[in-house]
N, C-alpha and C positions, 0 to 999 in steps of 0.2 A: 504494500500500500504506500503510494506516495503521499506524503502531505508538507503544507507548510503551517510554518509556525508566525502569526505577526505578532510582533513584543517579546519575542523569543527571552529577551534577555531581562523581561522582568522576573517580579517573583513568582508566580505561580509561572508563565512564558518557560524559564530554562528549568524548574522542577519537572513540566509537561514535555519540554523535549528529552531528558533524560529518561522518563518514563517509557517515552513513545520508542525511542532509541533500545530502551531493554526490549522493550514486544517485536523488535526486528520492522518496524516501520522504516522508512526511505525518507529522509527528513531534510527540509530547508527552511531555514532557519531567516524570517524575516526581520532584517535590523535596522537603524538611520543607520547611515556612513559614518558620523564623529564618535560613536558607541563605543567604551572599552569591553572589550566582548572575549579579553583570553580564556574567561572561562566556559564560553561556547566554544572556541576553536580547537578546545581539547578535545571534544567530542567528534565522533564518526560523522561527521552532517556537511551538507552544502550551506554557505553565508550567502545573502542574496541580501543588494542592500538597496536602500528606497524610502519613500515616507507613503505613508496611506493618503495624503492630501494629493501624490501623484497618480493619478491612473496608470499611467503607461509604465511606473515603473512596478507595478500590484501586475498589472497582466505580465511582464515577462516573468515573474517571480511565479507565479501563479502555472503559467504554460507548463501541461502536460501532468497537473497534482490530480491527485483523486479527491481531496479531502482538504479545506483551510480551517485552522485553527484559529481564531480571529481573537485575539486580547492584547493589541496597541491600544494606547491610550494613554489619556493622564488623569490620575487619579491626585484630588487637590481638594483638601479639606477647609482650604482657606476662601477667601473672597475675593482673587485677583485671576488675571487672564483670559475674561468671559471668552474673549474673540479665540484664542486660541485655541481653549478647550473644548469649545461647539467643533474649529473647523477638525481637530483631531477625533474626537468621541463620535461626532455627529455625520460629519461630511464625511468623514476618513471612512466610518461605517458603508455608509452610501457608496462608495467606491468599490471597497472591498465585494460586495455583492455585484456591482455592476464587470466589474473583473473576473467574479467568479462565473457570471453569464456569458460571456465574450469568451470566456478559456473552457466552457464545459466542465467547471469543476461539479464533482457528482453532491458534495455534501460540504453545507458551511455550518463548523461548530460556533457561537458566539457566547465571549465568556460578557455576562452583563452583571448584574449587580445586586443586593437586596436591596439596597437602596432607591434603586427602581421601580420598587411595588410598593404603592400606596399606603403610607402607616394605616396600621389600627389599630383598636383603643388597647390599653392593656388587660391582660387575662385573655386575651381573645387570642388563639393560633392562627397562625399566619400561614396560608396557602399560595401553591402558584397559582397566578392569574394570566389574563390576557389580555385586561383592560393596562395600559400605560398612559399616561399623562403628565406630563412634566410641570403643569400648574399645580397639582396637584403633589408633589413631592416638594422637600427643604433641601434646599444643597446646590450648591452648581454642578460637582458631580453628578448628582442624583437624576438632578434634569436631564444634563447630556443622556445618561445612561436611558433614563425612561425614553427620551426620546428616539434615540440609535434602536432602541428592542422592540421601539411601537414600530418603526419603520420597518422593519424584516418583518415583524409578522403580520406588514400587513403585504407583504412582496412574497407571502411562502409561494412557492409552485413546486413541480416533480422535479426540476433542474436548476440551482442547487437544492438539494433540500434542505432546508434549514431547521437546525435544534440550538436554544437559548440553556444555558446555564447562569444559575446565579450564585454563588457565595456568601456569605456573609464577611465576618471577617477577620481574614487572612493572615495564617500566623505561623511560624516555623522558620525551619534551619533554609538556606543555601539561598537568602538573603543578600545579596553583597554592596548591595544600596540600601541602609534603614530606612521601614517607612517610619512612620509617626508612631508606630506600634511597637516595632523592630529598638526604636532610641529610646521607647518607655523602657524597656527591658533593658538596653544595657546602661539607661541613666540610675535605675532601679538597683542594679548587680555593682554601680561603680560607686554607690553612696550619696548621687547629686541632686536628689528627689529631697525637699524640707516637709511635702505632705502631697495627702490621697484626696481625689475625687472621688464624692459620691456618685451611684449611680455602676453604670455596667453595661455588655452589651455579649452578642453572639459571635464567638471566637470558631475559628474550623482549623486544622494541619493544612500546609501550603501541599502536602502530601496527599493530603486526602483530596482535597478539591484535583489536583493535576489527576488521579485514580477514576473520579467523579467523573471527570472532563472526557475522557477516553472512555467509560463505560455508555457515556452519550454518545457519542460518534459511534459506538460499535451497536447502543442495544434502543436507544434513545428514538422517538418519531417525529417523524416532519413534520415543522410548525408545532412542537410541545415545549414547555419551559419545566428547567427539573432545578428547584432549590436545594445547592450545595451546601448546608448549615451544619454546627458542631454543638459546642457549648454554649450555654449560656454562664456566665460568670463575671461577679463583680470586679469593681475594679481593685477592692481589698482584696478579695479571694487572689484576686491574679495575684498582686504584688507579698501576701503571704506564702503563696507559692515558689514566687521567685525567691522570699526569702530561704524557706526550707532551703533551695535548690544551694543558693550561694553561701549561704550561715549570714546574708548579709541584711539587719536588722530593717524592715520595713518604717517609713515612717508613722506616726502616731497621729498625727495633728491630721483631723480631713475639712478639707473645703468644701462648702456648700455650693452644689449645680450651681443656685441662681447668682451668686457672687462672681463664680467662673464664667457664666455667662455673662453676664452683663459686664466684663471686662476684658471679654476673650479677644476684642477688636487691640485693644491697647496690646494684648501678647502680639495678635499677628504684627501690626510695627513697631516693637520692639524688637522679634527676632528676623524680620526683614532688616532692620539697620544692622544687626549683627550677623545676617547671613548666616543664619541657621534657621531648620526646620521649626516650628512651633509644635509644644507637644501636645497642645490642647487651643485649638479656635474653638470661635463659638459655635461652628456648626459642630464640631468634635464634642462638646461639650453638651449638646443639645443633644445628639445622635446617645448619648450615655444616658437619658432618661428616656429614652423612647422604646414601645414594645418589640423584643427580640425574639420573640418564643417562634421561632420560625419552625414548621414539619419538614421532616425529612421523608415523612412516609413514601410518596411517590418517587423519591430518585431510589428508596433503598427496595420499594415493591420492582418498578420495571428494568432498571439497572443494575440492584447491588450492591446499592452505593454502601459502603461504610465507615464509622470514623472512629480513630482510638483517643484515648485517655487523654486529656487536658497536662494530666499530669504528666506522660510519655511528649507532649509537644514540646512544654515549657521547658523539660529537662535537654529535649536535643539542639532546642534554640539557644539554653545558654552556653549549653556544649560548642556549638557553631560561633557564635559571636565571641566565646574564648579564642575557639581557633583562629579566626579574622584577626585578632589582637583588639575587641574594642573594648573588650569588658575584661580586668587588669585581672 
């Protein structure tokens, strides 16, 4: 089976070509040109490089795959680059299927988001839908993504056929750019956290989602949407955890949601002038009180899906980010 990979070189992106690589798949590895990518080039695979805002560089990458994997993108928790984000998330989407028309690819996998399906109140389980609306989500990612997923399902046909994935969120080793998630854990392991947020959300293994992703492509139906989701767990639970892992004392003192919110704008430009990630905006902050209790029934009834221990993630994340050297 040929396929490509776009975003190859993020986090879930090279955990899924690794995977794809062990089941004997034929792999090309969608990347920009300026990408440090040496730890894609280790691997058995074809680099093919391009931006998804280009058409013509998606169809040569594209010519002669059976199957694209589609998760390019920018994932941004903050309030800035509206313009860029739509044309990546959105337009880049649009292409990508319009590419896979023009090259005859048989099947486009699309990794989307839970953040794409419409909150609902809490106590209430959260099922896949169909309905997407980007008025109707909090986020600029959020939007992008509702909108990128309303658009494929409403282009399903027999050529490509199209299966949506969603995740929640994303956690695990082979990491080599921290997200927002990735820097709590090793700010967490390195002592430089003074205090916890209230609140919590739905954690999955970058592992198990990349497992997820390929059991869609192989068992998955055209025009369905299968929620990738793991745990649910606070945000003390997490940081108690990392303490066991490291011996390294969790802080005490918790912040109140509504204080972190209503000053999460002041964090983004603060650590915009210092040119670091923020570990908490307000929409990060907002997304920690909001219902996570996502089902898993449907991906683990028609695919399989499965997910292990919370506690096997945390341990091999901090194991990983040792070996990176971030966490002392």
């Amino acid at each position: 089976m040929k396929c490509v990979v776009t975003g190859a070189s993020g986090h879930i992106g090279n955990v899924l070509v690794r995977k794809l690589v062990e089941k004997g798949y034929k792999i090309k590895a969608f990347v920009l040109k300026d990408e440090k990518i040496d730890y894609l080039k280790e691997l058995p695979i074809e680099i093919s490089y391009g931006d998804v805002r280009d058409l013509e560089s998606l169809k040569q990458a594209f010519h002669g795959a059976d199957e694209v994997f589609h998760l390019a993108g920018i994932i941004d928790i903050g309030t800035t680059n509206k313009k860029l984000i739509y044309s990546v998330n959105v337009e880049g989407t649009k292409n990508v299927l319009e590419a896979c028309k023009q090259e005859k690819v048989k099947r486009l996998i699309y990794t989307s988001s839970v953040h794409a399906i419409t909150e609902r109140p809490k106590g209430e389980i959260i099922y896949e839908t169909k309905e997407f609306e980007e008025e109707k989500v909090k986020g600029l990612y959020a939007k992008t993504k509702a909108a990128a997923t309303k658009y494929l399902l409403e282009n399903v046909s027999s050529q490509p056929e199209i299966i949506i994935v969603h995740p929640s969120g994303v956690i695990g080793p082979y990491e080599y750019i921290p997200s927002n998630l990735g820097q709590l854990i090793i700010d967490c392991a390195n002592k430089k956290i003074g205090a916890y947020l209230e609140g919590g959300y739905n954690f999955v293994d970058v592992r198990d989602v990349a497992e997820g992703t390929i059991e869609a492509a192989e068992k998955g139906k055209n025009g369905e949407c299968y929620i990738l989701a793991g745990h649910q767990i606070s945000v003390k639970e997490l940081m108690l955890e990392i303490e066991k892992i490291t011996k390294v004392k969790m802080p005490s003192f918790k912040i109140a949601r509504w204080f972190a919110y209503a000053t999460g704008f002041l964090s983004e430009i603060y650590y915009k002038i210092v040119k670091e990630k923020p570990l908490f905006t307000s929409y990060a902050v907002y997304t920690l009180g909001t219902n996570s209790n996502f089902s898993i029934d449907k991906a683990q009834k028609e695919l399989g899906y499965k997910i292990r221990p919370m506690e096997e993630t945390l341990k091999d994340t901090v194991e990983w980010f040792r070996k990176m050297g971030k966490i002392k």
